[in-house]
N, C-alpha and C positions, 0 to 999 in steps of 0.2 A: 504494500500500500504506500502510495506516495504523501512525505509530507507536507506539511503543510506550504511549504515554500514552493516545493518543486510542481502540489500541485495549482497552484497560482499562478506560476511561469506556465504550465502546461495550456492551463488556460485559454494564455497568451497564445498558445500557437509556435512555443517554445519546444524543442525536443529534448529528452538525455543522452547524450552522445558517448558517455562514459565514467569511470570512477576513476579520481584522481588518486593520489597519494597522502600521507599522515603521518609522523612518528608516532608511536607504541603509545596508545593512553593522553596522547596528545599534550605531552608531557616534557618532552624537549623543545630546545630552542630551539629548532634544528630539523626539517623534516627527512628522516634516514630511519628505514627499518631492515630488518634483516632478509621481509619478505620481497619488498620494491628497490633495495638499494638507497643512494643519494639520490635525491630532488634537487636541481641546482637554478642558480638563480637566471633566468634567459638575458638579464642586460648583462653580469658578468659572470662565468660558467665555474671560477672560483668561489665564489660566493653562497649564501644560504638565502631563499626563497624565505627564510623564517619559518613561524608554524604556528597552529598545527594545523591551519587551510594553504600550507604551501606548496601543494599540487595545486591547489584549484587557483592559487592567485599567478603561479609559473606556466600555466596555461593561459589565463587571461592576458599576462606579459605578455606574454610570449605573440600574442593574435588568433592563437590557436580556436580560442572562442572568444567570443563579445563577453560571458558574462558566465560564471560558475558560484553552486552554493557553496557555501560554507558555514561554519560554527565558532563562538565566544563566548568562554566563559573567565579568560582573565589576556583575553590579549590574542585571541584565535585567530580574529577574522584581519584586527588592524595593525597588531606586530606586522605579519609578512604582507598586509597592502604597504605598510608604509615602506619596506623591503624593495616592492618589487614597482614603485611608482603607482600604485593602484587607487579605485577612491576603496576604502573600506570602512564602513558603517555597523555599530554594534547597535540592534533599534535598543531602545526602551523597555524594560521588563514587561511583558506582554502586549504589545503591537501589534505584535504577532500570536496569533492562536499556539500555545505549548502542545494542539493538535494530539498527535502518538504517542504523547511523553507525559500526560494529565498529572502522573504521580511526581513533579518535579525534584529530585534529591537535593537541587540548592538553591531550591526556593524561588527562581527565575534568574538567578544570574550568568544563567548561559542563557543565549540566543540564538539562533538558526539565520543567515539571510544569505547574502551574496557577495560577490565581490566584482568589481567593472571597471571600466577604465574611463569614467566619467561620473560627475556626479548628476546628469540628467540622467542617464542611465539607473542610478542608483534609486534615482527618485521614482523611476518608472516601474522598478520592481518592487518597491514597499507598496506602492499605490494597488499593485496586484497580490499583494501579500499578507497586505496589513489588515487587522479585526480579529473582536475576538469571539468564540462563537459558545452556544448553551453547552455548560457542563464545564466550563475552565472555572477555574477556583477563585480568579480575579481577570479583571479587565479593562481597557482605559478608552476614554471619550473617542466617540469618533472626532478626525480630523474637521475642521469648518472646510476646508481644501483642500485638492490634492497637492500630491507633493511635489508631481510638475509643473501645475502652475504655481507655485511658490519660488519656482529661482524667478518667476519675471521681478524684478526691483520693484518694492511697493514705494511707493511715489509721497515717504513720509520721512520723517527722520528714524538711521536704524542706530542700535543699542549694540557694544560690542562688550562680550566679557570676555579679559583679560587674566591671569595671575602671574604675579611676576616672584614667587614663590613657588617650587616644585612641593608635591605631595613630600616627598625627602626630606624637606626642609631646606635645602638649598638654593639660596636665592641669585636670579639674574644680574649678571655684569652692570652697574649702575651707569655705566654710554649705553649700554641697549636698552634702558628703561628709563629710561632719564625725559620726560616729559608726556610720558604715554598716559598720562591721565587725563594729561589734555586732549586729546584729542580723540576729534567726531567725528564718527562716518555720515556724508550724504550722499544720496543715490541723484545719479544725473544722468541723463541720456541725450550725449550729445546731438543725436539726430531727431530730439523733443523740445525745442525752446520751452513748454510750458515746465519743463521740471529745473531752468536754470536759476531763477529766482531763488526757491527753496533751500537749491545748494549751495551759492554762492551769497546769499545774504550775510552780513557781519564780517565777513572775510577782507580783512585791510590788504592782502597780497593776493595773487592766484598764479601760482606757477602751471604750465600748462605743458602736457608734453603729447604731442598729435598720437595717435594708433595708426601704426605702419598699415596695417590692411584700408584704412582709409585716408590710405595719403591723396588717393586722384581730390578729396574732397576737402585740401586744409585751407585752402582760402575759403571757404565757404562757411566753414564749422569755426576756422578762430576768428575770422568778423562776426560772426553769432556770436564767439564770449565774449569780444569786447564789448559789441553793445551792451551786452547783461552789465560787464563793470563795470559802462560808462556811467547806467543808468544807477545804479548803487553805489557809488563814488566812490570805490575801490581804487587805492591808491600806488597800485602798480600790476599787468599782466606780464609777467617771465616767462615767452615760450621759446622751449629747446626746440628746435626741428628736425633734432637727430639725424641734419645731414646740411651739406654745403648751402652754404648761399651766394649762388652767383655773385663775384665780385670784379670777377673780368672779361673783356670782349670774348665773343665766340658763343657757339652753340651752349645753351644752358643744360639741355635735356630735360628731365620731367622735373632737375634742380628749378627751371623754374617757375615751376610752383610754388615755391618757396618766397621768393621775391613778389609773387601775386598774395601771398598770404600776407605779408610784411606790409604789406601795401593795405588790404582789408584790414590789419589791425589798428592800424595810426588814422584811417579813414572812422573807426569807430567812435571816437572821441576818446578811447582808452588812452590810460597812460601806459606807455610800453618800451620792455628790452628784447631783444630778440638774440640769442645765442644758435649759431648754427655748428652743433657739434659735431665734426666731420665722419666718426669712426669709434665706435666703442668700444674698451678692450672685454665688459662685459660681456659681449658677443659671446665669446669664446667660452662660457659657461650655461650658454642655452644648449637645446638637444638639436640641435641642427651642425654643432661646432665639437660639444665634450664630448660624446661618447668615442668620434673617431680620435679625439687625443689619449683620452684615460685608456679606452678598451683594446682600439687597434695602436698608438703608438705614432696616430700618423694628422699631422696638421693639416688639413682639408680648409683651404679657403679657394674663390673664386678669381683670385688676385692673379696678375702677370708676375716672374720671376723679379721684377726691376720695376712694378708701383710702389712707389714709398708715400707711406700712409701717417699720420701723428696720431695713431690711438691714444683715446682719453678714456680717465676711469669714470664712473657714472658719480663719484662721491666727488672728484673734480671737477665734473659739468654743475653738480649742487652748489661746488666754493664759487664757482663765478655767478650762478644767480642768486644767491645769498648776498655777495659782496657788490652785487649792483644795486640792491634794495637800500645801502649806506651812498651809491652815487646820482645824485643830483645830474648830473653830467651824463647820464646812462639814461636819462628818458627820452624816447625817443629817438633811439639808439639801438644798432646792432651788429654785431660783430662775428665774424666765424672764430672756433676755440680746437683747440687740439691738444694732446701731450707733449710732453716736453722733446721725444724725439721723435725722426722721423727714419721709419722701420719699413725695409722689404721683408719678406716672408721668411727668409733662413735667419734671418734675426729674432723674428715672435720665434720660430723654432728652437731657436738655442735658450732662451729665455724660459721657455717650457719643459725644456730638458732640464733645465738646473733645477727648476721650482718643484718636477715630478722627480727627481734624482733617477729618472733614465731616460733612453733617446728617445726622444720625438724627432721622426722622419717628417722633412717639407712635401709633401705631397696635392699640388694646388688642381680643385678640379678646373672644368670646366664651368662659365655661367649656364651652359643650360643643363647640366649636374645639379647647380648649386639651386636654380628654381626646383629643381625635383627636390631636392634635399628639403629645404623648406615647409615645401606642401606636403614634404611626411612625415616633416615635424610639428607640423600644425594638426593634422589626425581631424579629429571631428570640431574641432573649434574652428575650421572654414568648412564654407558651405561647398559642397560637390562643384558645382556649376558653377563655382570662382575660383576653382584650382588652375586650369588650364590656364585663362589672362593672367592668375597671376604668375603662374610659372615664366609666363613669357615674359613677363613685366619684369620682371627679378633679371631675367637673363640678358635683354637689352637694357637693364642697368647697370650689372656689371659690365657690359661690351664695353661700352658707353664707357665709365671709370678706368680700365684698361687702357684706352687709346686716347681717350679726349686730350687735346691740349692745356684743357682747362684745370688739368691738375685738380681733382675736386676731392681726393683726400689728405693733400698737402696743407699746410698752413703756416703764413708767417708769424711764428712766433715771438721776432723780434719786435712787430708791431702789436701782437697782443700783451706782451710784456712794457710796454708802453702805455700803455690805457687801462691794465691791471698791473699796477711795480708792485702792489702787496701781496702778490701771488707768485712774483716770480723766485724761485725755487723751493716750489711747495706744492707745486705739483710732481704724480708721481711715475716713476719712469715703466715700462711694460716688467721689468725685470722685478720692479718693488710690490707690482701688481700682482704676479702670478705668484711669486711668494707668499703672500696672503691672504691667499683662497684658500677655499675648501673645495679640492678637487673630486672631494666623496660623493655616493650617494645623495646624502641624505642635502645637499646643498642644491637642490632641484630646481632650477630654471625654467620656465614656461615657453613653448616653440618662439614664442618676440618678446626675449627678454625678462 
């Protein structure tokens, strides 16, 4: 007889395709029995999937299937999600019907549900899962709504809780906690002007920084915020462009947009800096960039042997819009920013060798590699039917960066050093950069950053 989870999914029009793996009593940290062997982790094959659903979550890793059950009762289901990059969800003591199991031995603190590689996904299966039915011993309200329609942003202010206390006792480093009380979440959708008011009311600054997926559309969307803070007399908009801004004759390419955006901001009546930060060395920590360095050994960029680039760290691009908010002289103003050197490819490579203490090979793909790479690091967070333009789009931007005259990952530093002297040597080099990562798991990066 199926449980009650499986049979919910069944419902759906879901099938069982097979029984994954478990340690003994689900007991170790570690899922290895004598009868299946080792379960290994599918992003690194030395590694542990965790346990004790770390079959069903090395399978989900893996693509093997969209979505498998699993079991928790102190760490089953989100120990190895959090392993193996997965969403995992322990519900609620009875959400879920205890179904086969009426006589619970610990009271409800294990749960039944799934494990998936998104959290709409996850929401999709409680919504088929969830209630409790005549004969359980306890059981809890229905939802007011489902649980898919809940990731839509409700259009109010949201509540976040924090502890900056571990269950251990151990408390957070006082630089990572250091003002976190202050701070509110608002929900805004930038393709909603009714929700910009809400979010941006009381706010004396607004740092803004575009969503690459809708670059074709950033003149449009930042003359939308500045009216909002012309109209609330917000006393500065700081948008990074997270890329060049035309500053010399020649073909701009889809750079200029950038310059049409710059243009819509100062037309809004806002007060404004605009930083165009050429290249980020954060890059190299999303899953489009780290797994070919950590796993394979091998630096994958779309660069030509001989484009010299100034990556800048993302905590660098924050010191110069911080330190424009102290310049007077900086409204209505804007400048392209870079690091302090400038780096062809077997440079970031050696740089990465030192920081991982073994070799990283320079191995640069192609741009239309590097659009594929992208779109399958992005997975279901783009939509199907905008993978194609944008792969293409990706590809004739890096052509474009490879060959243009316009040099548009370069930067004069000597003139940004000039217009910011309080930052000059205090930016940090690519070398001081990758030494200070967390080149592990558990330091997860989202497909754009």
């Amino acid at each position: 007889e199926d449980s009650v989870v499986m049979a919910g999914l069944r419902r759906a029009g879901l099938n069982n395709l097979g029984r994954t793996t478990c340690p003994e009593f689900g007991l170790a940290s570690i899922t290895e029995s004598r009868i299946a062997g080792i379960t290994r982790n599918p992003w690194d094959l030395t590694r542990t999937p965790g346990e004790s659903s770390g079959g069903s979550c090395a399978m989900v890793a893996a693509g093997a299937v969209p979505i498998a059950t699993a079991s928790d009762g102190g760490g089953s289901i989100r120990s190895p999600a959090a392993h193996c990059g997965l969403v995992g969800l322990k519900p609620t003591r009875n959400r879920l019907s205890p179904g086969l199991y009426p006589a619970d031995p610990v009271a409800g603190l294990a749960a039944s549900f799934v494990v998936t590689r998104s959290v709409r996904d996850s929401a999709l299966a409680l919504d088929l899962t969830q209630g409790w039915k005549p004969g359980d011993a306890y059981g809890l309200q229905q939802p007011e709504q489902t649980y898919v329609s809940a990731l839509t942003p409700p259009k109010k202010k949201l509540r976040v809780a924090y502890a900056t206390t571990a269950w251990t006792g151990v408390t957070a480093d006082k630089d990572a906690i250091e003002g976190v009380e202050n701070v509110e979440v608002r929900p805004m959708d930038l393709y909603d002007t009714a929700t910009y008011r809400d979010a941006l009311e009381g706010s004396d600054y607004i740092f803004y920084t575009h969503p690459l997926q809708a670059r074709a559309d950033r003149a449009v969307l930042v003359g939308q915020v500045g009216k909002a803070a012309a109209e609330l007399d917000v006393k500065r908009v700081v948008w990074n462009t997270s890329s060049w801004i035309p500053d010399k004759p020649g073909d701009p390419f889809t750079y200029g947009e950038n310059t049409k955006g710059i243009n819509a901001l100062w037309r809004s009546g806002a007060p404004g800096t605009v930083f165009g930060s050429v290249l980020f060395m954060d890059n190299l920590l999303t899953d489009w960039a780290r797994p070919f360095i950590v796993k394979e050994g091998r630096y994958v960029y779309p660069h030509n042997p001989n484009l010299q680039a100034n990556w800048i760290s993302l905590d660098d691009v924050a010191r110069f819009m911080l330190a424009s908010l102290e310049r007077p002289d900086m409204e209505g103003a804007w400048l392209n920013i870079g690091g302090p050197e400038r780096l062809v490819g077997k440079q970031v490579t050696q740089c990465l060798s030192e920081a991982l203490g073994k070799e990283i090979k320079y191995d640069p793909c192609t741009p239309e590699e590097f659009g594929r790479y992208l779109v399958e690091a992005a997975g279901d967070s783009m939509p199907a039917e905008a993978r194609e333009d944008f792969a293409k789009g990706i590809q004739a931007f890096y052509e474009y960066n490879n060959t243009a005259p316009t040099r548009p990952f370069e930067v004069d530093m000597d003139h940004v050093y000039e217009r910011f002297p309080e930052l000059d040597g205090k930016l940090e080099t690519m070398g001081e950069w990758t030494k200070k990562q967390d080149w592990g798991e558990s330091n997860y990066r989202p497909a754009f950053g």
